[in-house]
Residue, then its C-alpha position, 0 to 999 in steps of 0.5 A: x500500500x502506497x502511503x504518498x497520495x499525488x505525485x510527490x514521490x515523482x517531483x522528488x525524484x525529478x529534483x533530485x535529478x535536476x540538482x545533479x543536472x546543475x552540479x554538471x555546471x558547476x565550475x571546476x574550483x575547490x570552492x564549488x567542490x565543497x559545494x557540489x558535494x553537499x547539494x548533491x547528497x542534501x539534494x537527492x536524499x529529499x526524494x530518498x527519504x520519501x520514497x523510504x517513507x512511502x513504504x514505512x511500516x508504522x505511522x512513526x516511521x513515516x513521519x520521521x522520514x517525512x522529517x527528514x526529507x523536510x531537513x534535507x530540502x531545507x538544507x538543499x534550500x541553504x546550499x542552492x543559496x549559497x552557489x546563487x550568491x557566491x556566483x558558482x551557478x547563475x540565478x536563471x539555473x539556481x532560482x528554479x531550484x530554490x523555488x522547488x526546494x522552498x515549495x518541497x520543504x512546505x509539502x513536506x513541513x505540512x505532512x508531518x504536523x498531519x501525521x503527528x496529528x493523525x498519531x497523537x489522535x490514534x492515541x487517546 
């Protein structure tokens, strides 16, 4: 049973595509290096986790990959950030990105208070 509704298991998994994408751009410096090596694994474990998630065995379990995926799309969020104002991508690339990642971190933020909800009710 599939317990993500919609298609947020297919928009994670195009972000974390287009973040691996635009990390082929990147220049070829330490400084985006440093970088590249946090987007990428911030980036593509928003969808790790919630593909993860999606097959949970307890309501716990998949608020916390929830929660986890929510962290990771932030931190994504703080890494895109970065490499639009230190000039390592050029805002037409990383704007998008950042957009998608603050929509994602939203999407995600709400199904956990759902499901803690959905728990914390279980429970009375």
């Amino acid at each position: 049973m599939s317990r993500i509704q919609g298609d947020l298991k297919e928009r994670t998994l195009a972000f974390g595509e287009r973040v691996l994408r635009m990390l082929r751009t990147l220049p070829q410096e330490n400084a985006a290096w440093i970088v590249a090596k946090q987007l990428g694994r911030s980036g593509t474990s928003v969808g790790a986790n919630v593909w993860e998630a999606d097959h949970a065995h307890s309501d716990a379990k998949f608020a916390q990959k929830i929660s986890i995926a929510r962290k990771e799309s932030s931190e994504t969020e703080y890494w895109l950030t970065l490499t639009e104002r230190t000039g390592l991508a050029p805002s037409n690339v990383a704007t998008p990105l950042l957009k998608e990642a603050g929509e994602l971190t939203r999407i995600l933020a709400a199904i956990v208070v759902r499901t803690q909800q959905h728990i914390a009710g279980t429970r009375r």
